[in-house]
C-alpha positions in Angstrom: 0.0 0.0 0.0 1.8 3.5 -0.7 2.0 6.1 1.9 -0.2 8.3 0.4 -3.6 5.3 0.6 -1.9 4.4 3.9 -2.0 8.1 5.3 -5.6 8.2 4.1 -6.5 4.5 5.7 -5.1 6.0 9.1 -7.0 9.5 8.9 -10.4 7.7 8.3 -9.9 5.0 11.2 -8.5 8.0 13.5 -11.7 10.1 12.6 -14.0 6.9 13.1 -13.1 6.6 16.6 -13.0 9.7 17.9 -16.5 9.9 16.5 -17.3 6.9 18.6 -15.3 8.5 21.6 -12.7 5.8 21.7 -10.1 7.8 22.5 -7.7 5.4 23.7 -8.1 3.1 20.4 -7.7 6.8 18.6 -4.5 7.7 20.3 -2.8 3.9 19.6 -3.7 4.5 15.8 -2.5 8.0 16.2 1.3 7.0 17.8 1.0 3.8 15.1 0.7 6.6 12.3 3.2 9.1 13.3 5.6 7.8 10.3 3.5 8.3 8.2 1.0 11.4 9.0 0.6 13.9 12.0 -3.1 13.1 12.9 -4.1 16.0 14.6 -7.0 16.1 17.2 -9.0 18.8 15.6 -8.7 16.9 12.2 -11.7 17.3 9.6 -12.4 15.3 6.9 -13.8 15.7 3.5 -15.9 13.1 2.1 -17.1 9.9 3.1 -16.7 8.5 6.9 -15.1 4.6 7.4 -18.6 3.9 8.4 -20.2 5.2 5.1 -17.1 3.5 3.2 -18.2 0.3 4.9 -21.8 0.6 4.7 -21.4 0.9 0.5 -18.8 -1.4 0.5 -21.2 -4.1 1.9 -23.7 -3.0 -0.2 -21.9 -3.7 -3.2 -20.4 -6.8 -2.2 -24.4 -7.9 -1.4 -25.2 -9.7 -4.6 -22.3 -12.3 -4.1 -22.2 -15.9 -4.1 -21.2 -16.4 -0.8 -23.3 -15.8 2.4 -20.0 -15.1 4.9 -18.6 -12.4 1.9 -18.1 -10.1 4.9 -16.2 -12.7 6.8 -13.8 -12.6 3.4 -12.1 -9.3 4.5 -13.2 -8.0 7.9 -12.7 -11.8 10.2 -9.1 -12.1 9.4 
């Protein structure tokens, strides 16, 4: 993954749970990113939430052949 999806990936988990007020999830991902971007705590971002990006996701993925498609990618 290049830096620059990576950097993106990080922003929109970071943003997810300080949305659900997990701060202490949001602060590991935010020390794990530091490498890579400066998360900041007033950070705003444009477009889609990870919950709306999931919610699509699944909804695109609905019409396939296998009941446990979620279990493809997110029960690793």
């Amino acid at each position: 993954m290049s830096d620059a999806n990576l950097a993106v990936t990080y922003s929109l988990i970071y943003a997810f749970l300080k949305q659900q007020s997990q701060t202490k999830a949001a602060d590991a991902v935010k020390k794990a990113a530091r490498n890579i971007i400066v998360l900041k705590d007033d950070l705003k971002l444009e477009g889609s939430f990870l919950d709306e990006i999931v919610k699509q996701w699944k909804e695109s993925h609905a019409n396939d052949s296998s009941s446990d498609s979620d279990c493809v990618y997110l029960c690793r």
